[in-house]
Each structure stands twice: as structure tokens, then as C-alpha cells.
C-alpha positions, 0 to 999 in steps of 0.5 A, a space after each residue: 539850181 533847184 534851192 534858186 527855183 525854190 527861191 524863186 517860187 517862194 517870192 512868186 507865191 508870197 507875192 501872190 498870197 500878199 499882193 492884197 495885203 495893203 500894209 495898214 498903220 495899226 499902230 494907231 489903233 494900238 493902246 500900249 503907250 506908256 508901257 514898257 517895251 516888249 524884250 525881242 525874245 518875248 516879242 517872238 515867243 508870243 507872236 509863236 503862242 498865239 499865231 503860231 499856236 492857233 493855226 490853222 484858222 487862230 480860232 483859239 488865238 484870244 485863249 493863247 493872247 490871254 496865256 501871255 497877258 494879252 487881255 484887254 479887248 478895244 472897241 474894235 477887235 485889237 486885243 492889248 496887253 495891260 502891261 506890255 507895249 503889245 498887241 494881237 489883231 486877228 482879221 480874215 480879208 476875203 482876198 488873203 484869208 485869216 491872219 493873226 497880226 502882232 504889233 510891239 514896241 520892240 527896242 531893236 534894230 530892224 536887222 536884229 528883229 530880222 536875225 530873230 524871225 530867221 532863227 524861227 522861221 528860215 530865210 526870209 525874202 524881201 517883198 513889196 511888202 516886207 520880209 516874208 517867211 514860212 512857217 509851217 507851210 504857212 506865210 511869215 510877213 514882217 512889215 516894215 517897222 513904225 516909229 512912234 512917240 521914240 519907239 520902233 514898232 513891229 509888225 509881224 503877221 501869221 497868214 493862214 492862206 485859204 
């Protein structure tokens, strides 16, 4: 009865938390084509280096983007690789707070990327939005995936709640 509230109160104040996250179409700002995909474990391991490893308010994200490779900054504020399909943006929206946010051609299913966020991060619950998690206290959000020029992209993203 307590794990189901739980539950319960996870999707409540996820749904809250997301409720202004409007999903956007990064991709097309995204500057990967014609590189390779990102390996689903890569894809993990550098979403965890730099969201993960810059909380609580990802001040230090663009030194962990350069660690993995993530390097080349656009006329916006998407930072990309210059070898691998993949991208970081970080942004704060006043209504949700920071947020490190990794788009990548990641060649799986949508229940393997699922299977791979849950061996991180727990379970995840579907929301109006995508499937969400926690990490560290913090909210794990994978928006439904993009297809693009044959390729599936991912959008996973790290809130840091104000």
C-alpha cells in the first residue's frame, strides 16, 4: 500500500514538476547529421557525466561536455559533438528551473533505451510527457523519441527542480 502511494505521489509531483515542460523538436537544431550514432551505452554514460555530474545546477556541464567530446557550441546555446550524432543543451525555464538535455541518434528500440535508463535510474512512470525517473532526488525525463533522415533520436533530460 505504501510502494503504490509512492507511486502514486512520484507521478503527481512529476506531473506537476513537468507540467510546463512543453517537449520542443530539438532536433532540428541539432547539427549531428552524417555522423555516426551514439552506442546506447555511450549514449548513457554521457548523459550521467554531464547532467548527472553537474548537478545541482550543471554549472560545470560544458567542462563535463568537453570530457566526453562534446565541444562544438552553435550560434545558439546547443553544444555537439564533432564526431558523434549527439548533443547537450542546457537551459533554465522559470517554470521548471535548470535542465541539462541530451539529444542522440541512438540506434535502439524505445523499450531497450527504456530497459538502459532503468537499469540507472529505477523505474520509470509514463507521463503526458514521456517516461519519467529520478535520479538523485532529481527528475529523469525521456521524451518520446524523434525520427529523423532514418535515424531514431532520443531525448533524455536531467531537471534540477528550483
Amino acid at each position: 500500500m505504501i510502494a503504490t502511494l509512492r507511486k502514486y505521489a512520484l507521478l503527481v509531483v512529476a506531473g506537476a514538476t513537468l507540467a510546463a515542460c512543453q517537449p520542443s523538436d530539438e532536433v532540428l537544431t541539432h547539427r549531428g547529421d552524417g555522423l555516426p550514432p551514439v552506442a546506447l551505452s555511450r549514449a548513457l554514460t554521457m548523459f550521467e557525466t554531464v547532467c548527472g555530474g553537474s548537478l545541482p545546477d550543471f554549472a560545470s556541464a560544458r567542462t563535463q561536455m568537453a570530457s566526453v567530446g562534446v565541444t562544438r557550441a552553435t550560434a545558439g546555446d546547443v553544444i555537439y559533438s564533432q564526431s558523434e550524432d549527439v548533443s547537450f543543451r542546457i537551459f533554465r525555464d522559470p517554470r521548471i528551473g535548470p535542465t541539462c538535455s541530451m539529444i542522440a541518434s541512438v540506434p535502439v528500440s524505445e523499450a531497450a533505451m527504456r530497459r538502459g535508463l532503468m537499469a540507472r535510474y529505477g523505474t520509470l512512470a509514463p507521463s503526458q510527457f514521456g517516461d519519467v525517473g529520478k535520479h538523485r532526488g532529481k527528475t529523469v525525463l525521456l521524451l518520446d523519441p524523434n525520427q529523423r533522415n532514418g535515424r531514431t533520436y532520443f531525448n533524455i533530460r536531467l531537471l534540477s527542480e528550483r
